[in-house]
PAMIMAR-569926 format. One record per residue (C-alpha): z, y, x. Coordinates in steps of 0.25 Angstrom, whole numbers, padded with zeros to 4 digits, always signed. Layout:
// residues N
ZYX
...
This chain:
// residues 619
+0596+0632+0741
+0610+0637+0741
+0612+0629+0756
+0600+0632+0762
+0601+0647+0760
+0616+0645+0764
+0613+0637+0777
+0601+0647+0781
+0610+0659+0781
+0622+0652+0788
+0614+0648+0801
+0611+0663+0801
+0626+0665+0803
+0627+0653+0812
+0616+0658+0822
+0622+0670+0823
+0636+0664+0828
+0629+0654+0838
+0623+0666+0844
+0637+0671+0845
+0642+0659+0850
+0639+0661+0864
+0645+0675+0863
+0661+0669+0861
+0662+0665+0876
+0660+0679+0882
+0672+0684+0871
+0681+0672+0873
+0692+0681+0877
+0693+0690+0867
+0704+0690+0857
+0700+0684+0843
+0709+0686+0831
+0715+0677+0822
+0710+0665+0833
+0717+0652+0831
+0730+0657+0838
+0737+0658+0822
+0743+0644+0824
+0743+0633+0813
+0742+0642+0803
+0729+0648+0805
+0724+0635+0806
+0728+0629+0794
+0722+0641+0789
+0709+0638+0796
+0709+0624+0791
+0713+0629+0777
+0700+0639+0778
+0693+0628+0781
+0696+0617+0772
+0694+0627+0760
+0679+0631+0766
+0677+0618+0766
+0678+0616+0752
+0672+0628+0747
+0661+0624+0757
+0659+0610+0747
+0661+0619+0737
+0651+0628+0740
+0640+0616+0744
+0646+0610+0733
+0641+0620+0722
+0628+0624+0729
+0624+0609+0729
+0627+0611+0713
+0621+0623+0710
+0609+0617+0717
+0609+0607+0708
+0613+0614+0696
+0599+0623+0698
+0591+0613+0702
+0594+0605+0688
+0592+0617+0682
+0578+0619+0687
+0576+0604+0683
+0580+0607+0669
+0573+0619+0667
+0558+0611+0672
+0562+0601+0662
+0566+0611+0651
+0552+0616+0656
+0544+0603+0657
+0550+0599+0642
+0545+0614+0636
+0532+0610+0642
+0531+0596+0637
+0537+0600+0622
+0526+0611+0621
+0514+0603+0624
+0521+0593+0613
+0522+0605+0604
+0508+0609+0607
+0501+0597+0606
+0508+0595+0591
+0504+0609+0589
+0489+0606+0594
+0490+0593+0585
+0495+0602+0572
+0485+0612+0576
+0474+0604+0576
+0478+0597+0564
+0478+0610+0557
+0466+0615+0561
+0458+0601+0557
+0464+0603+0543
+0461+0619+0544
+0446+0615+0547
+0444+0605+0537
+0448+0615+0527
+0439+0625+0534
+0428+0616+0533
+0431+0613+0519
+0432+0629+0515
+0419+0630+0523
+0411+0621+0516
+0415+0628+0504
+0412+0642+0509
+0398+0635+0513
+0397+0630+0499
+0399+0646+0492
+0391+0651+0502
+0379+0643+0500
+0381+0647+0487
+0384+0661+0489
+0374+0664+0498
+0363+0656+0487
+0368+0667+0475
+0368+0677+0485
+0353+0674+0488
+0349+0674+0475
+0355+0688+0474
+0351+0694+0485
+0334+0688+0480
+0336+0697+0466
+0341+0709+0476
+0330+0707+0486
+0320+0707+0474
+0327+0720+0467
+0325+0726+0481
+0310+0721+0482
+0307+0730+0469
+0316+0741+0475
+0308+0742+0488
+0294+0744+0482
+0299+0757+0472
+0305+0763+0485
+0292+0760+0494
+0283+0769+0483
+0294+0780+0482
+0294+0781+0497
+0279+0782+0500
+0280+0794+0491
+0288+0802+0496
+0284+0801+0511
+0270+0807+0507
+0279+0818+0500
+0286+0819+0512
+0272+0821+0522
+0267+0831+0513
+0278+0840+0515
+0281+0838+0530
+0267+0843+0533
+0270+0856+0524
+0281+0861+0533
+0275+0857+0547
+0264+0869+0542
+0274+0879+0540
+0281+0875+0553
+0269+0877+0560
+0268+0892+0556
+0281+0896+0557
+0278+0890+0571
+0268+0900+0575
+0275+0912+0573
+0288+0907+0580
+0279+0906+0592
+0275+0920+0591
+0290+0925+0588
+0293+0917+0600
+0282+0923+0611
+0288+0938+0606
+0301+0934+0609
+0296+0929+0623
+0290+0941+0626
+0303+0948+0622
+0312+0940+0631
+0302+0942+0644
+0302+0957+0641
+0318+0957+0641
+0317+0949+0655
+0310+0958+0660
+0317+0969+0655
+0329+0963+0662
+0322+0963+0675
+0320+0978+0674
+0335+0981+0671
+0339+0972+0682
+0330+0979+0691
+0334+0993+0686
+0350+0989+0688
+0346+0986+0703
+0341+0999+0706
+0352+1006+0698
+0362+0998+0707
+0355+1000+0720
+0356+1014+0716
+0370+1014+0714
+0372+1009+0726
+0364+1020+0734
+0372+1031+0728
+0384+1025+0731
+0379+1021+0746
+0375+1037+0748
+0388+1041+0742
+0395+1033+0751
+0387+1040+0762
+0391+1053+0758
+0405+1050+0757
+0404+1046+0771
+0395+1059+0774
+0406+1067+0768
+0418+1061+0777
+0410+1061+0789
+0413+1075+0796
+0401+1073+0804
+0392+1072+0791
+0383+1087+0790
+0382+1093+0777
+0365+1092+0778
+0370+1076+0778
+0378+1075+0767
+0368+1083+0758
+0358+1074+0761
+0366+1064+0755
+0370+1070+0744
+0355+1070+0741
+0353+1057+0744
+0364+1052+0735
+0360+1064+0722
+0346+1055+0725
+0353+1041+0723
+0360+1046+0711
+0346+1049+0705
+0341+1037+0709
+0353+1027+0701
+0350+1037+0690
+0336+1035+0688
+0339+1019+0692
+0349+1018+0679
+0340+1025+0671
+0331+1016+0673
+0341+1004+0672
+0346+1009+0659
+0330+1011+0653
+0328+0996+0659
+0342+0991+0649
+0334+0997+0637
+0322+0990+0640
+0330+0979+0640
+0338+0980+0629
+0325+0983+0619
+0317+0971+0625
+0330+0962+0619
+0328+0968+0606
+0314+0965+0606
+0317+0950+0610
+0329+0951+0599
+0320+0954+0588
+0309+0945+0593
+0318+0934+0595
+0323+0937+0579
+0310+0935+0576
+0307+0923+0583
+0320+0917+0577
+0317+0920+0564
+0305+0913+0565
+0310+0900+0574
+0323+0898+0560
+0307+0898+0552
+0302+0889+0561
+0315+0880+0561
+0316+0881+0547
+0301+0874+0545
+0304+0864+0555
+0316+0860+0548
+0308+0859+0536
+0297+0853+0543
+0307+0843+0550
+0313+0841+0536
+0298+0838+0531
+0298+0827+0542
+0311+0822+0542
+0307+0819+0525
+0294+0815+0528
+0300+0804+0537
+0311+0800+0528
+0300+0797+0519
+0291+0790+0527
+0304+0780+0533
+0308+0777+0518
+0293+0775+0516
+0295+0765+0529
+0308+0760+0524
+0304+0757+0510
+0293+0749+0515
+0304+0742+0523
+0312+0740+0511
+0300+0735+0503
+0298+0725+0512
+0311+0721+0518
+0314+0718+0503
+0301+0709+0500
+0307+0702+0513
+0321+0703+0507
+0315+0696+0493
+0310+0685+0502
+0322+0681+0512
+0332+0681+0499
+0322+0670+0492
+0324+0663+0504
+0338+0663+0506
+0341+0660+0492
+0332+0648+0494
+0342+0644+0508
+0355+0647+0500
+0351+0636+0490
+0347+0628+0501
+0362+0631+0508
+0368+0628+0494
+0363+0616+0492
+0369+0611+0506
+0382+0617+0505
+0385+0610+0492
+0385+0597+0501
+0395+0600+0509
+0408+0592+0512
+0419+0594+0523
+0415+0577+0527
+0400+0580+0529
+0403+0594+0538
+0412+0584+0546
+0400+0574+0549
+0389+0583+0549
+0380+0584+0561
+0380+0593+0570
+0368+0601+0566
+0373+0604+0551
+0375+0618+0548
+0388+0618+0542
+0394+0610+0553
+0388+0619+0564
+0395+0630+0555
+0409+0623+0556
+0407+0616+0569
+0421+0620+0574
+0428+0615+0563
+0420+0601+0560
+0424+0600+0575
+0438+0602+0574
+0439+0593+0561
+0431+0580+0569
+0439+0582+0581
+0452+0584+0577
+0456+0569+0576
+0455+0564+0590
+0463+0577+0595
+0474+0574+0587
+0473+0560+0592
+0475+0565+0606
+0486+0574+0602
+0495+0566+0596
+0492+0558+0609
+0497+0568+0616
+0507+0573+0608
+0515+0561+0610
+0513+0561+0626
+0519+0575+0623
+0530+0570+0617
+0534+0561+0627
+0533+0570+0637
+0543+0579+0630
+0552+0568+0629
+0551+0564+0645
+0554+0582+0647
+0565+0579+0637
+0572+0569+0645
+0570+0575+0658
+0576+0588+0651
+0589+0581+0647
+0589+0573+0662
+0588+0587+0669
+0599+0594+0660
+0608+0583+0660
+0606+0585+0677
+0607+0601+0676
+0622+0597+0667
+0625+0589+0679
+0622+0599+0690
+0629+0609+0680
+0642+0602+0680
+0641+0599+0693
+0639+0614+0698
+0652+0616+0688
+0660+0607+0696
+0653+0616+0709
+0657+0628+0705
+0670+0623+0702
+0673+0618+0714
+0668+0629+0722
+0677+0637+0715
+0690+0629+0717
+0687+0631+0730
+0683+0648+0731
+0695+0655+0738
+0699+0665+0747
+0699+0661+0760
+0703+0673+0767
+0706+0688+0764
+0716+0683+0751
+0728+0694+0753
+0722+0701+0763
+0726+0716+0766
+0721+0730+0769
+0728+0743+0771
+0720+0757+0767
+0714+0764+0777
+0714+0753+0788
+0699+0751+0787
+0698+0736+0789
+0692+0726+0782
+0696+0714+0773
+0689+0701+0774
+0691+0692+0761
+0686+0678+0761
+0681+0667+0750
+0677+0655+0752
+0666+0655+0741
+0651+0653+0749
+0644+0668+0751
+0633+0665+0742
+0638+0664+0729
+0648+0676+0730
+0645+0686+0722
+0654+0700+0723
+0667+0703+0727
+0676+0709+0717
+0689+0718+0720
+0700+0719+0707
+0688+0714+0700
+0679+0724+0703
+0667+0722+0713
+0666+0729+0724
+0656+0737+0729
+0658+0735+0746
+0661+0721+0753
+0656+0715+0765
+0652+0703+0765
+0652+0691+0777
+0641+0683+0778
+0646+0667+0777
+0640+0657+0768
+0652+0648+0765
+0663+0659+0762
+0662+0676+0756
+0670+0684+0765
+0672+0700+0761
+0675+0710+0768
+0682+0722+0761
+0681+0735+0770
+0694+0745+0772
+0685+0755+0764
+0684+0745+0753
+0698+0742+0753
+0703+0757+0753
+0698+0761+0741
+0708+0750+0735
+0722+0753+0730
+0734+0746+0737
+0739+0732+0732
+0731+0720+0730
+0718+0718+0724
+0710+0706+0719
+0696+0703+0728
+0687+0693+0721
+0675+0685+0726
+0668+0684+0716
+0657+0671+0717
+0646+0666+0707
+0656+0655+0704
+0667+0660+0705
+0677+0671+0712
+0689+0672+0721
+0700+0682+0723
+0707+0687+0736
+0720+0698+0736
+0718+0709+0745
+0729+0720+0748
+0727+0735+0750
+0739+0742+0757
+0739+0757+0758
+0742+0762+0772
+0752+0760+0782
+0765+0764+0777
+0763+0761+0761
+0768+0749+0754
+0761+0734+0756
+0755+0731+0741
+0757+0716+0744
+0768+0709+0740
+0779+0704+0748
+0772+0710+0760
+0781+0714+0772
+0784+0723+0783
+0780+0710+0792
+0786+0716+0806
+0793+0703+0807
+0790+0690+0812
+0795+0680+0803
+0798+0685+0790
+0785+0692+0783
+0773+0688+0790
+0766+0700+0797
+0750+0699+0801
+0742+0709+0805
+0727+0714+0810
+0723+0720+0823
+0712+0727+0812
+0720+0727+0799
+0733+0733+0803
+0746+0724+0799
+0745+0717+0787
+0759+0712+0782
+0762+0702+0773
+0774+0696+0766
+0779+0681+0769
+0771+0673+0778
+0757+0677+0778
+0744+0680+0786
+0736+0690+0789
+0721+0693+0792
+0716+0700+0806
+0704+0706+0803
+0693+0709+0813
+0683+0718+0815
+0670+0710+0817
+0663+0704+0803
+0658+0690+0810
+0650+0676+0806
+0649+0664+0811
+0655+0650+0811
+0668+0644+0808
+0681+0651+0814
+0697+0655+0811
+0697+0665+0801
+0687+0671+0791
+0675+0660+0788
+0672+0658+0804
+0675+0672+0808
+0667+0681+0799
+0678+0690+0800
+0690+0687+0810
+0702+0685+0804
+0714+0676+0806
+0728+0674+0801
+0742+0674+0807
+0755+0670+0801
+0769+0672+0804
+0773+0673+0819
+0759+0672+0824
+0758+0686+0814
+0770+0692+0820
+0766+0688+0836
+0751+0692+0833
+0756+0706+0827
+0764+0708+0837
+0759+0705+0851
+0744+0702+0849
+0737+0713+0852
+0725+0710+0856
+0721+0698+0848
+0713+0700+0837
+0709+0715+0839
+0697+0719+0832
+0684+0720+0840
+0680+0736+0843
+0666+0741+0839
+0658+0737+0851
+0667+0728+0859
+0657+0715+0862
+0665+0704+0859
+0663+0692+0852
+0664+0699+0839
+0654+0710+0841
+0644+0700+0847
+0644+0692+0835
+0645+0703+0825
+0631+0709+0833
+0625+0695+0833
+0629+0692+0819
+0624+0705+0812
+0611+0701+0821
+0609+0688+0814
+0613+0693+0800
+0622+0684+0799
+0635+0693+0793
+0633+0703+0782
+0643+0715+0779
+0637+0718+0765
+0640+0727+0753
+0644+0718+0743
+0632+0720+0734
+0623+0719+0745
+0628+0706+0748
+0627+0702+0735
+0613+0705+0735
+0610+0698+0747
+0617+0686+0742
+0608+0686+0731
C-alpha cells in the first residue's frame, strides 16, 4: 500500500517535468547556478549524495516491505484470536447447553414428583372442601325460604303506601296549574306593558328632536340679518308648541313606567304564589318518588329472594355432585407414580396437565447424546484455532523483529543531506532550504531548539523531506546557532543553522573569517544570500529563487530548489568575476524556471505548505 500510494503520486511529479522537457532547448543559453562547473569536488559530492540516497532508498523499501508485513501478520493474528473466541464459545456453550439441559431434566423430575404430590392433597382438599361447602349449601337452603316470606311482606306494605302519596300529588297538582295560568297572565300583561313604554320613549324622543330641530332654526333665524321679526315669532310659536308636545309625550312615558312597574309586582306576587305551591308539589313527588323508589326495592328483593331461593336448591345439588367427583378424583390420584406419568398415554389427564415436562424428561437422553457429539467436534475445533493461533503469533514475532531490524536500518541511515551549517543574516529576507534523507511520508514535524514550529514550507519529493525556513521565520530567531530537527515516526535528525545579525555585527560561527582572500579561509557566497563567509575550507549554498520538482539533478534532490556548492579557488574566482552566473530569475522573466514553476503548480506537483497543513494532508 505504502508503494503503490508512493508510485501514484511520483508520476504526478514525473509528468509535470516531461511536459517541461521540451521547454529546456529554448533556455539552453541561460546561465544556471551551481552547474557542473565546481570541479572534482562537487562531483564527489554528487556521488556521495548519491550513494547515501541510495541506501536510504533500501532502507526506505526495506521498512515499507516490513511494515507490510508486520500489519498483515497482524491482521492474521487478530482473525485467529477471533476465529479461536468463536470456536471456544460454541465449546462453552454446547457444555453449557449439556449442563442445562441436565439441570432442567432433574428440575422436572422433581417438578413432577411435587406435582403428583400437590394432585394427591388437592384431591383430597378439594373432597373435604366438597363436604363443607354441601353442609353450607344446605344452611343456605333454610336461609333462603325465611328470607322469601319476609320479602313478599314487605312489598305489599310498600304498594299500599306508594298509592297513598300518588293521591295527594295529584291535588297539589291542580292547584299548581292554576297558580301557574295567573302567573301567565301576569307576565303577557308586563309584555305588553313593555310595549307601551317602548312606544311612549319613541314619541318622547321624536319630540326631543323637534324641539331641538325648531331651535336650531331660530338660532339661524336669529343670525340671519335678513330674517323679519313676524318670522322669528312664528317660530318661537312653533317651538313653545313642540315644547308642550315632549311635555305631554313624557308624561305619558312616565305614567307607561308605572304601569309597568305595578304589572311586575302583580307577576312577583303571583309568581310567589305559584312557587310556594310548585316546593308542595316537589315535596309530594319526592315522597311519591320515595313511595316508588321503596316499593321497587321491595318488589326486587322479592325478586331476588326467589333468586336466592332457588339458586340455593341448585347450590344443594351441584355440591352433592362435586363431592361425589372429588371422591372419584381421590381415589385416582392415590395411584399416582412419577414411572406411570412417564408411560401414560397420551390422552391421560395428568399427563396432558404436565405434557411439557413429561416431554422434556422422555427427550432428554438423545440430546445429550448429540451433544456430547458435538461437544467433542467442539473441541477439536478449538484445538485446530489454537494451533493456527500460535502459527500466526509465532509469524506476527517474525514480522516484528523483522520491522525492528527495518526501523533500524532506516535509521542508520537518516541524515542531513543538505542545509547542515547553513547561514542567514537578519533582515536579508531569503530563504533556507534544509534537507533529510528520510521518505516524505513518514516525517512528522519539524522542531527548532526543540520546539515545533508553527510555519515551514514544505517541497514535495517522496524519497527525501526538504524544508524551507522563510527570512520571516528566521528573523524572529536570536543570533548564534540553533538546533532544527526532523522529527520522523521512527525516528529524527538534526541540522545546525546560523543566525547572523546585519552587516557589520559579529559572525556567531566559530572560526569564521573575513574570507576576502583566496587561499587562506575559504569564502563563498550567493547571488540571492549576500556573502556567507566561513572559516578554514568550506562550502557554500547559492540559493535561487524558484521552488522546482522534477528528476534527478546537481544539487537539492534533482533540482527542487537550485543550489550548488564551491570551494576554495572556484569560491574566490566565482565571487569575484562571475557576475552573471547563477543570478536569481526576476518575477516574470520566462525562463526555464518560470516555465516549470507555472507547469508544476499546474500539475500539483509542488506544495509550499504550512507545516501543520501538510501534516494534515500527509495524513
Amino acid at each position: 500500500m505504502r508503494k503503490e500510494m508512493k508510485t501514484g503520486l511520483a508520476a504526478l511529479s514525473i509528468a509535470g517535468l516531461v511536459a517541461l522537457g521540451n521547454q529546456a532547448d529554448v533556455q539552453a543559453d541561460t546561465p544556471v547556478e551551481n552547474g557542473t562547473d565546481n570541479g572534482q569536488n562537487a562531483s564527489e559530492v554528487s556521488e556521495t549524495k548519491a550513494a547515501s540516497a541510495q541506501n536510504m532508498e533500501e532502507a526506505e523499501e526495506n521498512l515499507d516491505d516490513a511494515l507490510d508485513s508486520q500489519a498483515e501478520a497482524e491482521e492474521k493474528v487478530d482473525q485467529a484470536e477471533t476465529d479461536l473466541k468463536e470456536a471456544q464459545d460454541e465449546k462453552d456453550a454446547i457444555k453449557e447447553e449439556q449442563s442445562d439441559l441436565s439441570t432442567s431434566v432433574e428440575e422436572a423430575k422433581d417438578s413432577l414428583e411435587s406435582a403428583i404430590k400437590d394432585e394427591k392433597d388437592s384431591a383430597q382438599a378439594a373432597k373435604d372442601q366438597a363436604e363443607a361447602d354441601l353442609k353450607e349449601s344446605e344452611e343456605k337452603l333454610e336461609e333462603a325460604f325465611l328470607d322469601d316470606w319476609e320479602a313478599n311482606n314487605e312489598n305489599n306494605i310498600a304498594e299500599s303506601n306508594l298509592r297513598n302519596e300518588e293521591d295527594k300529588l295529584s291535588e297539589i297538582e291542580e292547584v299548581v296549574d292554576f297558580a301557574a295560568m295567573y302567573l301567565e297572565d301576569a307576565q303577557e300583561k308586563v309584555k305588553e306593558t313593555e310595549k307601551e313604554v317602548d312606544t311612549a320613549k319613541g314619541e318622547y324622543d321624536i319630540s326631543v328632536e323637534n324641539v331641538q330641530k325648531i331651535q336650531e332654526e331660530l338660532e339661524n333665524a336669529k343670525s340671519n340679518p335678513e330674517t323679519t321679526s313676524e318670522t322669528i315669532s312664528e317660530i318661537r310659536n312653533k317651538l313653545n308648541d313642540a315644547k308642550v308636545e315632549k311635555n305631554d309625550k313624557y308624561t305619558n312615558w312616565m305614567w307607561q313606567i308605572k304601569k309597568l312597574e305595578e304589572a311586575k309586582q302583580k307577576v312577583q306576587e303571583e309568581l310567589e304564589n305559584y312557587t310556594k305551591w310548585e316546593a308542595e308539589m316537589k315535596a309530594a313527588e319526592k315522597k311519591k318518588a320515595q313511595a316508588a323508589a321503596e316499593a321497587a326495592t321491595a318488589k326486587e328483593n322479592l325478586e331476588n329472594a326467589k333468586k336466592v331461593l332457588e339458586e340455593a336448591r341448585k347450590k344443594e345439588a351441584a355440591t352433592q355432585k362435586t363431592l361425589e367427583e372429588a371422591q372419584a378424583a381421590l381415589e385416582q390420584a392415590d395411584g399416582l407414580t412419577l414411572e406411570k406419568v412417564l408411560a401414560a398415554d397420551e390422552n391421560d389427564p395428568f399427563y396432558q396437565k404436565h405434557k411439557e415436562t413429561v416431554d422434556l424428561i422422555n427427550t432428554a437422553p438423545d440430546r445429550l447424546a448429540e451433544l456430547e457429539k458435538e461437544l467433542k467436534e467442539a473441541e477439536a475445533d478449538v484445538k485446530e484455532k489454537q494451533n493456527a493461533l500460535e502459527t500466526a503469533q509465532k509469524k506476527k514475532a517474525e514480522a516484528d523483529a523483522d520491522a525492528a531490524i527495518a526501523i533500524a536500518d532506516w535509521q542508520k541511515y537518516l541524515q542531513i543531506v543538505e542545509g547542515d551549517g547553513a547561514e542567514y543574516t537578519k533582515g536579508s529576507g531569503k530563504e533556507l532550504n534544509l534537507i533529510a534523507n528520510g521518505g516524505m511520508f513518514k516525517f512528522d514535524t519539524l522542531l527548532i531548539d526543540g520546539v515545533e514550529a508553527e510555519n515551514y514550507g514544505i517541497l514535495m519529493n517522496f524519497d527525501e523531506t526538504s524544508i524551507i525556513l522563510e527570512g520571516s521565520v528566521l528573523d524572529k530567531l536570536s543570533a548564534g546557532a540553533h538546533k532544527v530537527t526532523f522529527k520522523y515516526q521512527y525516528g529524527e535528525v538534526s541540522a545546525t543553522i546560523y543566525i547572523k545579525e546585519a552587516e557589520g555585527t559579529q559572525d556567531p560561527k566559530p572560526g569564521a573569517g573575513e574570507g576576502t582572500e583566496t587561499g587562506g579561509g575559504a569564502q563563498t557566497g550567493g547571488e540571492t544570500g549576500g556573502n556567507i563567509q566561513t572559516g578554514g575550507a568550506g562550502s557554500g549554498t547559492q540559493t535561487g529563487g524558484i521552488i522546482e520538482a522534477g528528476g534527478a539533478g546537481t544539487g537539492n534532490a534533482g533540482g527542487l530548489k537550485e543550489t550548488g556548492s564551491v570551494t576554495g579557488e572556484n569560491a574566490a574566482a566565482q565571487t569575484a568575476g562571475s557576475a552573471t552566473t547563477g543570478k536569481t530569475p526576476k518575477t516574470g522573466d520566462k525562463g526555464i524556471f518560470g516555465l516549470m514553476a507555472q507547469m508544476t503548480a499546474a500539475l500539483g506537483a509542488v506544495f509550499v505548505l504550512a507545516g501543520k497543513k501538510f501534516r494534515d494532508f500527509r495524513r
